[in-house]
N, CA, C and O atoms as a Tripos MOL2 file, in Angstrom:
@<TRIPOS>MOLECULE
protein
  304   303    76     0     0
PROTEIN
NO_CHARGES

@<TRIPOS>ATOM
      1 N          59.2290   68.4700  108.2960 N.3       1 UNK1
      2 CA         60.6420   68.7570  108.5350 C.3       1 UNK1
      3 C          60.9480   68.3960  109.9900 C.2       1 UNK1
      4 O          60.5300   68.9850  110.9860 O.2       1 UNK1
      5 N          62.0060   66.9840  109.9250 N.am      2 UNK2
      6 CA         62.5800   66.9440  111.3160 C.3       2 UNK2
      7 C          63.3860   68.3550  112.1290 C.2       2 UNK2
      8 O          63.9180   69.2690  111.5000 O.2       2 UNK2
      9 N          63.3250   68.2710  113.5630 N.am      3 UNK3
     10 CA         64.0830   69.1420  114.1290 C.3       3 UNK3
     11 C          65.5040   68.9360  114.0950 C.2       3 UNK3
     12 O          65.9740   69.8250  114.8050 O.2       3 UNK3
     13 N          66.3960   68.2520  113.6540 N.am      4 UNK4
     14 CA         67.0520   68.3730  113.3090 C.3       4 UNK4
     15 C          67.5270   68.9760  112.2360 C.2       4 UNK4
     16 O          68.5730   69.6250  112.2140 O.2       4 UNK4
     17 N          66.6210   68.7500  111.1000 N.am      5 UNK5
     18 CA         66.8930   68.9510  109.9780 C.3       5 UNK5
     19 C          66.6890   71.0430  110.3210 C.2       5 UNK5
     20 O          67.4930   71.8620  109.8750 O.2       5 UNK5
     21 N          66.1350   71.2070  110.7000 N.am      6 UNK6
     22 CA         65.7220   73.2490  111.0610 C.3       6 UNK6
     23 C          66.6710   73.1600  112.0430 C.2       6 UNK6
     24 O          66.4640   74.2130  112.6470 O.2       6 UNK6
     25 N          67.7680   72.4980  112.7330 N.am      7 UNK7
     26 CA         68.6340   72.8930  113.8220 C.3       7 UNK7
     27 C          69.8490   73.2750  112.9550 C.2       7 UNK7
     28 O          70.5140   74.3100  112.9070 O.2       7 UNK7
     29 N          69.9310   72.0410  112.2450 N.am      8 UNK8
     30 CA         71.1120   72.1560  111.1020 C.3       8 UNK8
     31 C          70.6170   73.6820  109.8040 C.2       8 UNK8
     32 O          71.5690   74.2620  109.2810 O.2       8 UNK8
     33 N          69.6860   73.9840  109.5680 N.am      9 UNK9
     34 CA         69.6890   74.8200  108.4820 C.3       9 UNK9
     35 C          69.6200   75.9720  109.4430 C.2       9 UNK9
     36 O          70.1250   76.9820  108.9520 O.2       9 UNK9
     37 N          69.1090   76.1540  110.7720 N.am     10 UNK10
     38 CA         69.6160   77.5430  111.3290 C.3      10 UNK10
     39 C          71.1220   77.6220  111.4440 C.2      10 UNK10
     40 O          71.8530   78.3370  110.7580 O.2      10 UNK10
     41 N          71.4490   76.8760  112.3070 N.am     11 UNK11
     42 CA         72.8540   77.0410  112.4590 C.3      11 UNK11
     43 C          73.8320   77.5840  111.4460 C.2      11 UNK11
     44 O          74.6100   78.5360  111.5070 O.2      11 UNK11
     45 N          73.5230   76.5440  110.3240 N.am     12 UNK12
     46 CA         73.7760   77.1790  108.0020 C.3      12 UNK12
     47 C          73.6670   78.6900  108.3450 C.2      12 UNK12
     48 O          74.7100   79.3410  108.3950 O.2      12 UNK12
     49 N          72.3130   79.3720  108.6170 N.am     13 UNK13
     50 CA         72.1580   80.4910  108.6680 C.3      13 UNK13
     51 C          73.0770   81.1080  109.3380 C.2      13 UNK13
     52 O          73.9320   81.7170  108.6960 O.2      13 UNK13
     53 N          73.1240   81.1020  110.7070 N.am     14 UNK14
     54 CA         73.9750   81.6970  111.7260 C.3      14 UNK14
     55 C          75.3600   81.7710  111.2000 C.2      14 UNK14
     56 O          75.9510   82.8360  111.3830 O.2      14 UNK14
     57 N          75.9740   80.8140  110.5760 N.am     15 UNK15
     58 CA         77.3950   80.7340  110.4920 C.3      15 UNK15
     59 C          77.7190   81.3810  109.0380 C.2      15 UNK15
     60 O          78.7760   82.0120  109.0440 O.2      15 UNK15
     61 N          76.9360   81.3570  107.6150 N.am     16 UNK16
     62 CA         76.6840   82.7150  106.9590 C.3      16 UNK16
     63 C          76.6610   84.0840  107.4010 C.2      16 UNK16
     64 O          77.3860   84.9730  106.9550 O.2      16 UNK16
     65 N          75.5480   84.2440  108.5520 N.am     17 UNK17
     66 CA         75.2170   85.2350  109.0320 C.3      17 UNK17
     67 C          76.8240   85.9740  109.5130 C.2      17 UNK17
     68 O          77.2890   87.0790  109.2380 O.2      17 UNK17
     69 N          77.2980   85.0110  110.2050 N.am     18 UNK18
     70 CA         79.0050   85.6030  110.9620 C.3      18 UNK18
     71 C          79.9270   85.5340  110.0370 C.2      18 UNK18
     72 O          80.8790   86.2760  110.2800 O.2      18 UNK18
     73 N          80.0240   84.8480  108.9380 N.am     19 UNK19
     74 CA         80.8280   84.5050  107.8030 C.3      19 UNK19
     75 C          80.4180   86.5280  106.9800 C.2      19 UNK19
     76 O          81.2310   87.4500  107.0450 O.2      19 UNK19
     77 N          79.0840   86.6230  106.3630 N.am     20 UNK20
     78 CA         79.0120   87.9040  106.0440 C.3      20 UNK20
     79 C          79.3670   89.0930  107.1180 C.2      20 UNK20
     80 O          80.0400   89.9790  106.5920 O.2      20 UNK20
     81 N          79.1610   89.2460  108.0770 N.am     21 UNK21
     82 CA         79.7310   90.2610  109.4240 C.3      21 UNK21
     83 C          81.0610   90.4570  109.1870 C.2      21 UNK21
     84 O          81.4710   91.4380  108.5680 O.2      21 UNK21
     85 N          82.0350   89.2830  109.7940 N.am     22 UNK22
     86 CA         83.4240   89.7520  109.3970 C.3      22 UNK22
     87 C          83.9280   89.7930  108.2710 C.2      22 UNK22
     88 O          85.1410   89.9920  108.1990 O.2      22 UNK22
     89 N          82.9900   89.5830  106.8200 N.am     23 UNK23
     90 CA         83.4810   90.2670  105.5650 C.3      23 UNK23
     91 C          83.5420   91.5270  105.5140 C.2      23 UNK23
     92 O          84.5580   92.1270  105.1650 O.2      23 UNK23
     93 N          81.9930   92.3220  106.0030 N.am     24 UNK24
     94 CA         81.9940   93.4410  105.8700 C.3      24 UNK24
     95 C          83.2580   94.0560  106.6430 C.2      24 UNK24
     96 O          84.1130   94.7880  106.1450 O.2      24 UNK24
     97 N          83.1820   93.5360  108.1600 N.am     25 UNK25
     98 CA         84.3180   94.1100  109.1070 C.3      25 UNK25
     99 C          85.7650   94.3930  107.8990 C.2      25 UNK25
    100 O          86.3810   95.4390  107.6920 O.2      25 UNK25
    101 N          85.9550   93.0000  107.2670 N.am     26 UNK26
    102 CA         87.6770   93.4100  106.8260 C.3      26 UNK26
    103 C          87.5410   94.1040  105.7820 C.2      26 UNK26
    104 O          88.4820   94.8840  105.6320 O.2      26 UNK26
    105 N          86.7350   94.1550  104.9620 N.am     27 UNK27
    106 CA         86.2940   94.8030  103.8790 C.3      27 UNK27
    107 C          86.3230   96.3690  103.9460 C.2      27 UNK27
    108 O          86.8760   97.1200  103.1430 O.2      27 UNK27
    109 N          85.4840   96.7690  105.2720 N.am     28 UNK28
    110 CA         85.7490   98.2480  106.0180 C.3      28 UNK28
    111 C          87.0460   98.5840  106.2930 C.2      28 UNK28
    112 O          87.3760   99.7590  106.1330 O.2      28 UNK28
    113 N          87.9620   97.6650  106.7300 N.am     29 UNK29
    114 CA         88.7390   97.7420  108.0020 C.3      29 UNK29
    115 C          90.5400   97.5000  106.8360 C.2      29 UNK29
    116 O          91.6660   97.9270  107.0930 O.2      29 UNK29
    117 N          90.1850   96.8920  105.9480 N.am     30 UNK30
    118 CA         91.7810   96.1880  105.4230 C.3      30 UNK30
    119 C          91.4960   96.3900  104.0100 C.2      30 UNK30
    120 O          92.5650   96.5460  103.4200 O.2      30 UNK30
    121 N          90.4040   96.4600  103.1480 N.am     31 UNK31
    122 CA         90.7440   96.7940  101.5960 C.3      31 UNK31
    123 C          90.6770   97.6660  101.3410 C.2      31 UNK31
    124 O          89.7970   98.4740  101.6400 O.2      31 UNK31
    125 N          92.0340   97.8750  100.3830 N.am     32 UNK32
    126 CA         91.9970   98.8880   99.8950 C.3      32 UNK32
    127 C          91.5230   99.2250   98.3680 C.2      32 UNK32
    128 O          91.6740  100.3280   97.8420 O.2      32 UNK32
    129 N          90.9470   98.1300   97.7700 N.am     33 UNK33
    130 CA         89.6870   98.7050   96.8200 C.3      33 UNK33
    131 C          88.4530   99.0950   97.2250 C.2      33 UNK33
    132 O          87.6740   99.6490   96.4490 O.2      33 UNK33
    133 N          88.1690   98.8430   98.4650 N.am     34 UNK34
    134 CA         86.8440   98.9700   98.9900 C.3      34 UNK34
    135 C          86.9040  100.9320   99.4250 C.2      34 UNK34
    136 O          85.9760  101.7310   99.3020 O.2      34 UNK34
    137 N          88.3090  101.2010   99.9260 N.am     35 UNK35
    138 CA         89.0440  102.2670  100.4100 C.3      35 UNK35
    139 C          88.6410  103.1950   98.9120 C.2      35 UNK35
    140 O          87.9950  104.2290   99.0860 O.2      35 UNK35
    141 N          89.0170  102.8210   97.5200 N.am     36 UNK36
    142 CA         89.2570  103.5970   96.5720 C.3      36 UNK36
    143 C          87.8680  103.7290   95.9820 C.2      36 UNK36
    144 O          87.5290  104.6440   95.2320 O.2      36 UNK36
    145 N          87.0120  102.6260   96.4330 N.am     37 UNK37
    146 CA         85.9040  103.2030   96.0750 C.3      37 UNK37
    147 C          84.6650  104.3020   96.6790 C.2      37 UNK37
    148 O          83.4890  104.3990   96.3310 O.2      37 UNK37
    149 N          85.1110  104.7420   97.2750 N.am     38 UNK38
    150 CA         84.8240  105.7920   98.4650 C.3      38 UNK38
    151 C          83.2070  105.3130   98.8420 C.2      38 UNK38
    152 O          83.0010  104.1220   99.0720 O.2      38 UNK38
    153 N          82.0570  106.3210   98.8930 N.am     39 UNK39
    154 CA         81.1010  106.2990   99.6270 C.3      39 UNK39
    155 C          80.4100  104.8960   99.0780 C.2      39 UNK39
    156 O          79.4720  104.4320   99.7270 O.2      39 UNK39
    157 N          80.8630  104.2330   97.9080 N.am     40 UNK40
    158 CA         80.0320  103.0970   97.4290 C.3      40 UNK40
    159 C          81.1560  101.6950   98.0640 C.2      40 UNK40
    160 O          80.8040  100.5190   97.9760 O.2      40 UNK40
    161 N          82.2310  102.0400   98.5570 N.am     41 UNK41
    162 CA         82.8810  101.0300   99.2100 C.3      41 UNK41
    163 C          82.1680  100.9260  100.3770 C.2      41 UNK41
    164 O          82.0230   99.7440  100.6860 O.2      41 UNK41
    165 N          81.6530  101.7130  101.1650 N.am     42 UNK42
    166 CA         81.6280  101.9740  102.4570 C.3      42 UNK42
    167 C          79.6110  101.2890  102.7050 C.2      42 UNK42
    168 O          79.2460  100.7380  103.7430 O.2      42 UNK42
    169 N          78.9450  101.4710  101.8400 N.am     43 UNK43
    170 CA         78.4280  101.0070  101.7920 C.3      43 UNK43
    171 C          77.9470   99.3940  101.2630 C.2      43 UNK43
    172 O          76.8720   98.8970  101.5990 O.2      43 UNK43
    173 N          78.9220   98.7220  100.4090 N.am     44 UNK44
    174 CA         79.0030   97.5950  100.0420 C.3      44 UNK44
    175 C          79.3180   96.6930  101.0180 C.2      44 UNK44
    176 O          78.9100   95.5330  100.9670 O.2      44 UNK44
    177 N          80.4490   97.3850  102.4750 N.am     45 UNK45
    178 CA         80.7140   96.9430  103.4570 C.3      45 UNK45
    179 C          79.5530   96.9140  104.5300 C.2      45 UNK45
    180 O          79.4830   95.9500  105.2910 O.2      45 UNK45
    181 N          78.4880   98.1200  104.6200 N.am     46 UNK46
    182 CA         77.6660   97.9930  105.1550 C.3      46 UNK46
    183 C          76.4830   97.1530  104.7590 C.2      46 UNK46
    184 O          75.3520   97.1020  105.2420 O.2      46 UNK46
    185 N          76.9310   96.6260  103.9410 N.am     47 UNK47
    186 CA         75.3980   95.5540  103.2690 C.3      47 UNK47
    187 C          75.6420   94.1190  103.9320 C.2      47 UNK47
    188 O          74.8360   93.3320  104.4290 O.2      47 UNK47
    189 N          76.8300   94.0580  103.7940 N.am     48 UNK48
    190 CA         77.6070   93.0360  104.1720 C.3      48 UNK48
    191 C          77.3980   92.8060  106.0590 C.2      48 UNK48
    192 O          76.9550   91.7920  106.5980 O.2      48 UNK48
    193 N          77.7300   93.7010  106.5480 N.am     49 UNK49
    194 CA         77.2840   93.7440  108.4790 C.3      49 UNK49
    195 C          75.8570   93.2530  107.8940 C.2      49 UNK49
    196 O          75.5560   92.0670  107.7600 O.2      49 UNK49
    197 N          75.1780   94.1500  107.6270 N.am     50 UNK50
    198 CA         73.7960   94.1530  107.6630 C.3      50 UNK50
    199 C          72.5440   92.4150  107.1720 C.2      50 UNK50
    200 O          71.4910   91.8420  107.4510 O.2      50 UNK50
    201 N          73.6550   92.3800  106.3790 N.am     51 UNK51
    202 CA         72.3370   91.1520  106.1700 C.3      51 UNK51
    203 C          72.9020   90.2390  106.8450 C.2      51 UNK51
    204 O          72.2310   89.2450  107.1220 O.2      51 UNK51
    205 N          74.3490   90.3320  107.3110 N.am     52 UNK52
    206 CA         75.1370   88.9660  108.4080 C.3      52 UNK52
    207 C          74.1150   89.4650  109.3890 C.2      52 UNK52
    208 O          73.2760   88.5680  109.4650 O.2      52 UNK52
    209 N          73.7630   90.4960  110.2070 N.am     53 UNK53
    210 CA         73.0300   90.5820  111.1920 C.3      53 UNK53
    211 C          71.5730   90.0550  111.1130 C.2      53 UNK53
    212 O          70.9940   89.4150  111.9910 O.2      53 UNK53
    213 N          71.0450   90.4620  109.8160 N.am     54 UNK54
    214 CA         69.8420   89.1870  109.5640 C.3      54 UNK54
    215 C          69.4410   88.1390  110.1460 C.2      54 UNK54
    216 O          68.5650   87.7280  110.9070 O.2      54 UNK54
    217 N          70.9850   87.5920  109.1490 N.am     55 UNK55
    218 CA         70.5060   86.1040  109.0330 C.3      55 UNK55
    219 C          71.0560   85.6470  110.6400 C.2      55 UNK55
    220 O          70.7490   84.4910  110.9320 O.2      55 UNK55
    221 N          71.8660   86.4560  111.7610 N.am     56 UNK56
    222 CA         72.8090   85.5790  112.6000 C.3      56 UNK56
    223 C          71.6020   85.9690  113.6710 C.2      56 UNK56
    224 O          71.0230   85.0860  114.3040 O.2      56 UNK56
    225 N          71.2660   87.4320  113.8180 N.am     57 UNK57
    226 CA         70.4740   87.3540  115.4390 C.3      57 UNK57
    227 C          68.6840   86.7760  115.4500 C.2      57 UNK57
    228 O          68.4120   86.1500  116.4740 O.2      57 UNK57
    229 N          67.9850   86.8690  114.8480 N.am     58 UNK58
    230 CA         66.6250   85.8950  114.7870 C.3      58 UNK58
    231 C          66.9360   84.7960  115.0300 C.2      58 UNK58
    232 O          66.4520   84.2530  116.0230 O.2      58 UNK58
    233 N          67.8170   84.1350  114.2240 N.am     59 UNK59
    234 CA         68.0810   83.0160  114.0850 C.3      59 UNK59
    235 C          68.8340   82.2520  115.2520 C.2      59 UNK59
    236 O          68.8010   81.0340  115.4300 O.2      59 UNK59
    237 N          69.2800   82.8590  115.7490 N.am     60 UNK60
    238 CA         69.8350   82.7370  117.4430 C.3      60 UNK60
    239 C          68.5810   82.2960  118.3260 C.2      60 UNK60
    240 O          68.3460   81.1830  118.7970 O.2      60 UNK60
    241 N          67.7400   83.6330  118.4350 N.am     61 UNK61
    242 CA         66.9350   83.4780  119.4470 C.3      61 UNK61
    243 C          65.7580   82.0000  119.1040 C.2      61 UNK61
    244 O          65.3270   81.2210  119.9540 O.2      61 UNK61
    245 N          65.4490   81.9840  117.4830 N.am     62 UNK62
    246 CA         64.9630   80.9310  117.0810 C.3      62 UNK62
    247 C          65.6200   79.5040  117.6690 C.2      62 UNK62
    248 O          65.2870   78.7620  118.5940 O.2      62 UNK62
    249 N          66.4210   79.4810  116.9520 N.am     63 UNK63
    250 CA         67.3420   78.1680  117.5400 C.3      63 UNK63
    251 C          67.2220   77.5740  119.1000 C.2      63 UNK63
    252 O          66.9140   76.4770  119.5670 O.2      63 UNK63
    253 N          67.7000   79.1040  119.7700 N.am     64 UNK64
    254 CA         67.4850   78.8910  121.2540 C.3      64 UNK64
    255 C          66.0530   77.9310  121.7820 C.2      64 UNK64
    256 O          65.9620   76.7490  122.1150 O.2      64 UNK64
    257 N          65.0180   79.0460  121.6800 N.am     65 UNK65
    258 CA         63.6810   78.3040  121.6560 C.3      65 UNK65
    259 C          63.4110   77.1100  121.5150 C.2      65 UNK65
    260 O          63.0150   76.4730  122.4910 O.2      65 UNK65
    261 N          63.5820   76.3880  120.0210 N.am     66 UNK66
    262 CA         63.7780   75.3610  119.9640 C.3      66 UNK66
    263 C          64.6720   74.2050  120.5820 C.2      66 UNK66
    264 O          64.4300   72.9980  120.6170 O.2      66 UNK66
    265 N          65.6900   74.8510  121.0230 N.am     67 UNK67
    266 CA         67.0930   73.5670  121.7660 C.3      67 UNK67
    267 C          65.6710   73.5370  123.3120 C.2      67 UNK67
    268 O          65.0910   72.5670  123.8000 O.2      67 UNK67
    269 N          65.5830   74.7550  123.5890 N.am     68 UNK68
    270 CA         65.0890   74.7220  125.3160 C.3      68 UNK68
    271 C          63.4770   73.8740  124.6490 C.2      68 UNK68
    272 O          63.2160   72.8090  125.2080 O.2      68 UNK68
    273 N          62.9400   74.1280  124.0420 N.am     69 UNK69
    274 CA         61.4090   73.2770  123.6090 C.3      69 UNK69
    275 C          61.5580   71.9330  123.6000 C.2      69 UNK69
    276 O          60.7270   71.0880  123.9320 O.2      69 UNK69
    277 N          62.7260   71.7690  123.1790 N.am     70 UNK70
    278 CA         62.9790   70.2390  123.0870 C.3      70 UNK70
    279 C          63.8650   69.4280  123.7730 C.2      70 UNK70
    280 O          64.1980   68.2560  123.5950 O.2      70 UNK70
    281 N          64.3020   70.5560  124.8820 N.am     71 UNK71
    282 CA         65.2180   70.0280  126.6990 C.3      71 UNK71
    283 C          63.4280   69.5200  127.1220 C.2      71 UNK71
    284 O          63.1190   68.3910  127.5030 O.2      71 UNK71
    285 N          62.5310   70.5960  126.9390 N.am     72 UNK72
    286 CA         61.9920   70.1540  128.4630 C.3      72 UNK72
    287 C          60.5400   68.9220  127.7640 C.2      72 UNK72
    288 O          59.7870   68.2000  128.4180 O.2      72 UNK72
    289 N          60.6150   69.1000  126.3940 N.am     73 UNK73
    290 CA         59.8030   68.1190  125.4490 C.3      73 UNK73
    291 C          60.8120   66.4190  126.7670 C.2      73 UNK73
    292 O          59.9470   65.8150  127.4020 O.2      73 UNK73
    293 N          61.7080   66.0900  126.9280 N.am     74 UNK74
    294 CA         62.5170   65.3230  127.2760 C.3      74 UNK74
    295 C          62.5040   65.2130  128.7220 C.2      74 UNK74
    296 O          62.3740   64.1640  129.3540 O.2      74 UNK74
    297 N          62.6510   66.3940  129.2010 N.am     75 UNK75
    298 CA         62.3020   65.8410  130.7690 C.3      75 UNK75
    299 C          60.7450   65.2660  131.0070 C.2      75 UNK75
    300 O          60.4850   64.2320  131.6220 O.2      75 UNK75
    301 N          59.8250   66.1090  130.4210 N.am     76 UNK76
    302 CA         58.4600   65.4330  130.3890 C.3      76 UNK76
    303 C          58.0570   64.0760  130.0690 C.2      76 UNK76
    304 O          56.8680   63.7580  130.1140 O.2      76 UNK76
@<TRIPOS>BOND
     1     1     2 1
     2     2     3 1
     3     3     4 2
     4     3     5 am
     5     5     6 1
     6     6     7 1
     7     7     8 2
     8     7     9 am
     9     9    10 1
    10    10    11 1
    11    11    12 2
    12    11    13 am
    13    13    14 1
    14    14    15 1
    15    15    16 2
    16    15    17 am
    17    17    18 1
    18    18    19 1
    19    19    20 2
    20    19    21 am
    21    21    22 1
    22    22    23 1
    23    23    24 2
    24    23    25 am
    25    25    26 1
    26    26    27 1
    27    27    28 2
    28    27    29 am
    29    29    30 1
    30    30    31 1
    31    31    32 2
    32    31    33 am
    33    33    34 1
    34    34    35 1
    35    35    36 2
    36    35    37 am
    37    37    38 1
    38    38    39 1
    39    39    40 2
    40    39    41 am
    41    41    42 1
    42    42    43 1
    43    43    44 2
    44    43    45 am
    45    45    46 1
    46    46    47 1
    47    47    48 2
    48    47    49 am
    49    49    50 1
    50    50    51 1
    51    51    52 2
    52    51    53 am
    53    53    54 1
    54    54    55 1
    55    55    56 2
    56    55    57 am
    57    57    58 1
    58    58    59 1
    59    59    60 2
    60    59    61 am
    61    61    62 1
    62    62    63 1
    63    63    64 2
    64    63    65 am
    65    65    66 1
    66    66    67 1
    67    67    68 2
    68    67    69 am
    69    69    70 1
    70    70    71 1
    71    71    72 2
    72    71    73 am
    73    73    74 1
    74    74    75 1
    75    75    76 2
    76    75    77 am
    77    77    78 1
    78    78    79 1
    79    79    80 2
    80    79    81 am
    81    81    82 1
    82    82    83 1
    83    83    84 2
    84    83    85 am
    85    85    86 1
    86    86    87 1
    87    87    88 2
    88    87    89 am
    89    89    90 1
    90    90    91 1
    91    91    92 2
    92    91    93 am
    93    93    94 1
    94    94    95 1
    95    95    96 2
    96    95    97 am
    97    97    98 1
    98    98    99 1
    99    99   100 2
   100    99   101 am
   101   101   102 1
   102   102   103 1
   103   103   104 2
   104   103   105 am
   105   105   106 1
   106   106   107 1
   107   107   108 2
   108   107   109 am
   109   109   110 1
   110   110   111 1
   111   111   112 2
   112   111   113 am
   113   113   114 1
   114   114   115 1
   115   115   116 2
   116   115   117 am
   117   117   118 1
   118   118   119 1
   119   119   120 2
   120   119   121 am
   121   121   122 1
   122   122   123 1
   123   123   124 2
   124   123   125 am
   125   125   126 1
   126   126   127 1
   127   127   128 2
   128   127   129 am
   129   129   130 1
   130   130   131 1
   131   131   132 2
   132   131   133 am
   133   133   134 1
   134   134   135 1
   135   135   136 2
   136   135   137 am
   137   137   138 1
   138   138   139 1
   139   139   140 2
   140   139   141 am
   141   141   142 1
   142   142   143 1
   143   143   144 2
   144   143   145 am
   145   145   146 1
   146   146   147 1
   147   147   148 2
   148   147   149 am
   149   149   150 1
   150   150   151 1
   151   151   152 2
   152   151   153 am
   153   153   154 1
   154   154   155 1
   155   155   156 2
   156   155   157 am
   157   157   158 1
   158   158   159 1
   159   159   160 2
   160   159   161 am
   161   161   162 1
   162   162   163 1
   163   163   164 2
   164   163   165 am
   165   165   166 1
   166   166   167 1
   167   167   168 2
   168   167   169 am
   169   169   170 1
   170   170   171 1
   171   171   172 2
   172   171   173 am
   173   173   174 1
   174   174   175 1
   175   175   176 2
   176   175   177 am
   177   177   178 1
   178   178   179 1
   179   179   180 2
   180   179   181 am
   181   181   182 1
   182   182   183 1
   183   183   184 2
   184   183   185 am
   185   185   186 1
   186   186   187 1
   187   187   188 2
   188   187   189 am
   189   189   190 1
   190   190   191 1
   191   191   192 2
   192   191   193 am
   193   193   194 1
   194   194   195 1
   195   195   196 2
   196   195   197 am
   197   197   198 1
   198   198   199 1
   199   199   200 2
   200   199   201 am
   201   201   202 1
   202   202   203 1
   203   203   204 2
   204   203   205 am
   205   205   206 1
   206   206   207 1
   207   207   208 2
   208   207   209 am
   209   209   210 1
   210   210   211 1
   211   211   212 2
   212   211   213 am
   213   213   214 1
   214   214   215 1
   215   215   216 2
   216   215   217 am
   217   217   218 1
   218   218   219 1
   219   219   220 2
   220   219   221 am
   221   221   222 1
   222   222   223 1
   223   223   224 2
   224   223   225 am
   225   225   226 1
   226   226   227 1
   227   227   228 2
   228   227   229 am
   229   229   230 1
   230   230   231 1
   231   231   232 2
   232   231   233 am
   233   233   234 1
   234   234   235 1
   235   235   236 2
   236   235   237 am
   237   237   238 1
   238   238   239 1
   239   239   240 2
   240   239   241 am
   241   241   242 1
   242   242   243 1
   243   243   244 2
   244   243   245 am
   245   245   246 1
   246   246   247 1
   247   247   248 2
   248   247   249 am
   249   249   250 1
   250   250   251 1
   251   251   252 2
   252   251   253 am
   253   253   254 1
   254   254   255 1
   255   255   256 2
   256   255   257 am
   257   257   258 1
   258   258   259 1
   259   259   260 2
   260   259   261 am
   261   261   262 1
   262   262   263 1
   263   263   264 2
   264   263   265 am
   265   265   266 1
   266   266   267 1
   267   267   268 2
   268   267   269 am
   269   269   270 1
   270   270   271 1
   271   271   272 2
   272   271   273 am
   273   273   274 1
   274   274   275 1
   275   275   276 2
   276   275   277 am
   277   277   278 1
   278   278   279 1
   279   279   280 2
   280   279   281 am
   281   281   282 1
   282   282   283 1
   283   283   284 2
   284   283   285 am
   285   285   286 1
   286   286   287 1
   287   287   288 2
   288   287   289 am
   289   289   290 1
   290   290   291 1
   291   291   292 2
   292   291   293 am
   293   293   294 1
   294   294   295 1
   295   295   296 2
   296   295   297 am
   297   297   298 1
   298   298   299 1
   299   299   300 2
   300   299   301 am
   301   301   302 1
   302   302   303 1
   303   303   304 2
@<TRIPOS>SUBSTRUCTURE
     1 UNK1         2 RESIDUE 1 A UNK
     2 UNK2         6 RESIDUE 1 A UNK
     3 UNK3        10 RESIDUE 1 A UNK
     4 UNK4        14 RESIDUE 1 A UNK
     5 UNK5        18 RESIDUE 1 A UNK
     6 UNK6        22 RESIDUE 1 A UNK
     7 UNK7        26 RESIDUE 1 A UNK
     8 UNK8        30 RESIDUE 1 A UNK
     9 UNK9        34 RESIDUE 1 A UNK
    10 UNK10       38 RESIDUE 1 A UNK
    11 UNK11       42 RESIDUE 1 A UNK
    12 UNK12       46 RESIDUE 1 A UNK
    13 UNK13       50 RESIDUE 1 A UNK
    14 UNK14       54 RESIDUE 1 A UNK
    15 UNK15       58 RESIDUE 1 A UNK
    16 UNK16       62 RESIDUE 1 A UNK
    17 UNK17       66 RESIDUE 1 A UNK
    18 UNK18       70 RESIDUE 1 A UNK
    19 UNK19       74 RESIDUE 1 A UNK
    20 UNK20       78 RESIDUE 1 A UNK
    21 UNK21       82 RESIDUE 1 A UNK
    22 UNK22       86 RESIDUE 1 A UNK
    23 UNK23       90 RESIDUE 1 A UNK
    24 UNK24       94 RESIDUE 1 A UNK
    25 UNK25       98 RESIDUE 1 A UNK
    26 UNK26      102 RESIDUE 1 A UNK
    27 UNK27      106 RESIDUE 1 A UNK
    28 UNK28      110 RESIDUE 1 A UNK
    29 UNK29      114 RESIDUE 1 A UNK
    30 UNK30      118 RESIDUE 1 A UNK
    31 UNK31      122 RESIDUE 1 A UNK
    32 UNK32      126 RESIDUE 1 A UNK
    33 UNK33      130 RESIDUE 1 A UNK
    34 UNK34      134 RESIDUE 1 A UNK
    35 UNK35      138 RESIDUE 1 A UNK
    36 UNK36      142 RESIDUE 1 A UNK
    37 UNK37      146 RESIDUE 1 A UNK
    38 UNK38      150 RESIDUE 1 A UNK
    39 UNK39      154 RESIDUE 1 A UNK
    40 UNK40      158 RESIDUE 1 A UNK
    41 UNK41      162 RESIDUE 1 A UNK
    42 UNK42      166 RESIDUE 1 A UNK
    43 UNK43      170 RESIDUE 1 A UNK
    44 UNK44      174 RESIDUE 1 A UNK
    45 UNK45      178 RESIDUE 1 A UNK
    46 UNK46      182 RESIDUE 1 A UNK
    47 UNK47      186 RESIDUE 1 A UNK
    48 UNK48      190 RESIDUE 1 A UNK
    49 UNK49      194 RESIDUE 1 A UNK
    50 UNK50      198 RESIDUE 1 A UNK
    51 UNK51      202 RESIDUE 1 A UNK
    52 UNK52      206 RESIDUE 1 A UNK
    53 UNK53      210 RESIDUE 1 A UNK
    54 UNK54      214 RESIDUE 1 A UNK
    55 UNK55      218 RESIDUE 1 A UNK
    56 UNK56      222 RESIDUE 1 A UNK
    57 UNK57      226 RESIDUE 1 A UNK
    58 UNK58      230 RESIDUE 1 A UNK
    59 UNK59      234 RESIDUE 1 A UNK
    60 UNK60      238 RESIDUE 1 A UNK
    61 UNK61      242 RESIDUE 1 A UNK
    62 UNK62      246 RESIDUE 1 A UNK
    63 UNK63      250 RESIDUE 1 A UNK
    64 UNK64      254 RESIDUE 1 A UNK
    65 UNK65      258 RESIDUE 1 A UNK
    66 UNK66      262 RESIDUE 1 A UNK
    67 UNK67      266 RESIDUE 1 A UNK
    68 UNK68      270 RESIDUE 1 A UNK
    69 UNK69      274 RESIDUE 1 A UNK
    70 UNK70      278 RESIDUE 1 A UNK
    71 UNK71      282 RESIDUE 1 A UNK
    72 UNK72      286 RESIDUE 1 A UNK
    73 UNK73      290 RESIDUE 1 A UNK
    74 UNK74      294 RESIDUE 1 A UNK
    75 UNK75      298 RESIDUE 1 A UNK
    76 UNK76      302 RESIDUE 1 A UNK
């Protein structure tokens, strides 16, 4: 697997990862079926933060690593 090809499928990740976050957010925050379903709304919203946080912060610091591994792969 080129590095590109794992730059592009983290990033996939990351932008899922923030795509699920502010579902949960409006989901908590603006529906009101999520509202009527009481303690099982509230948690459907929290599944939702939760695996966006997954997939968005590893995958950050991963990514990072790799962009800086392959700055100084280049100055060398």
């Amino acid at each position: 697997m080129t590095d590109s090809k794992l730059i592009l499928i983290l990033k996939t990740c990351i932008s899922i990862g923030i795509c699920l976050i502010l579902l949960g957010i409006y989901l908590h925050n603006f529906s009101e079926t999520i509202e009527n379903m009481g303690v099982n709304g509230i948690v459907i919203s929290a599944i939702c933060v939760a695996v966006g946080m997954v997939l968005s912060l590893p995958t950050k610091m991963y990514l990072t690593f790799v962009l800086v591994k392959r700055e100084t792969d280049k100055q060398v």
